[in-house]
N, C-alpha and C positions, 0 to 999 in steps of 0.2 A: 242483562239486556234492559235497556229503557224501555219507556211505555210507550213509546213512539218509536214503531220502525218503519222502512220502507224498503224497496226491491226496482230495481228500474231495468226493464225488460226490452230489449232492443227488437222489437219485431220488423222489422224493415231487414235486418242482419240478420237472426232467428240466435239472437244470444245476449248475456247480460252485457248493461250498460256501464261497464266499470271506469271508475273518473269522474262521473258527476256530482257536482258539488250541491250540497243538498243544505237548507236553511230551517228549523224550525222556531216558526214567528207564534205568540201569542197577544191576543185581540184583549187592550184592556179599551181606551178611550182610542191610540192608537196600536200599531204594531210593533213587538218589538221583540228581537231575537231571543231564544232560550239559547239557542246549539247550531253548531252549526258542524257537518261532516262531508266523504265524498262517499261514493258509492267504491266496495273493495271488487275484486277481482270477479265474483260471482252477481258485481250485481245488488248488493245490498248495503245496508246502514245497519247494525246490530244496538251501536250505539250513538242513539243523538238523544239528547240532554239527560232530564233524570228518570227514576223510575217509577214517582210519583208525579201527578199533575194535577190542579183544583179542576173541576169541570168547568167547562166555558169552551171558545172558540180559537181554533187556532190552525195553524196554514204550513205546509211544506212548499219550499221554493225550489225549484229543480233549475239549476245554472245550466240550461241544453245547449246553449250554443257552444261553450267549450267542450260538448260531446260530439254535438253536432256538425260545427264549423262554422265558421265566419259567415254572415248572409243569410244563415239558415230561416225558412219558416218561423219556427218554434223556437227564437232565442230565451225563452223562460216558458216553464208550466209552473201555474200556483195550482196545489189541491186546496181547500177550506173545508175545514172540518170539525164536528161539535165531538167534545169531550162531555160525556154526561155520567160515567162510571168511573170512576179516578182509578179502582182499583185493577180495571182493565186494562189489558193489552190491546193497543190499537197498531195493526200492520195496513200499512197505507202503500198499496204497489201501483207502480206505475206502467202500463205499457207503450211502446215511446214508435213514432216512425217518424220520416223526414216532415211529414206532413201532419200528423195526428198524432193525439193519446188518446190514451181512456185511462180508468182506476176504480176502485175497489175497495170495497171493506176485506184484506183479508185475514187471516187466521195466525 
């Protein structure tokens, strides 16, 4: 498992978001990709990039409009997020409806 996961939760439907294509960006001067994955059948990322990461700042890009559909609200969520324990596991979920998300530190 990388040190970076995420879960993306279809609340609008009341089930995971599987198919999203998901980006992890890190902040040096600019942005710029580590990994990039989608979301599997349940909903999640197990694996996007490595299992180590320096501490600093760094961002999941969630592609919604290909989950969502053409026109949507929400054709992108960015989370931004500080890495400050490298040797942690950071699970970064998303919960997703036509019109909103939220997110979480989770476990």
């Amino acid at each position: 498992m990388s040190l970076v996961t995420t879960h993306v939760l279809d609340t609008g439907r009341g089930r995971p978001a599987a198919g999203v294509p998901v980006r992890l960006d890190a902040r040096d001067d600019d942005w710029s990709t580590i990994a990039a994955a989608t979301t599997d059948d349940d909903g999640r990322v197990r694996d996007l990039g490595p299992d180590t990461l320096p501490a600093g700042v760094y961002r999941l890009v969630f592609d919604t409009e290909s989950y969502l559909g053409e026109g949507c609200f929400l054709p992108e969520v960015t989370v931004a997020f500080r890495i400050t324990d490298p040797a942690a596991h950071h699970h970064v979920p998303v919960l997703l409806s036509p019109f909103a998300y939220s997110t979480y530190r989770g476990s």
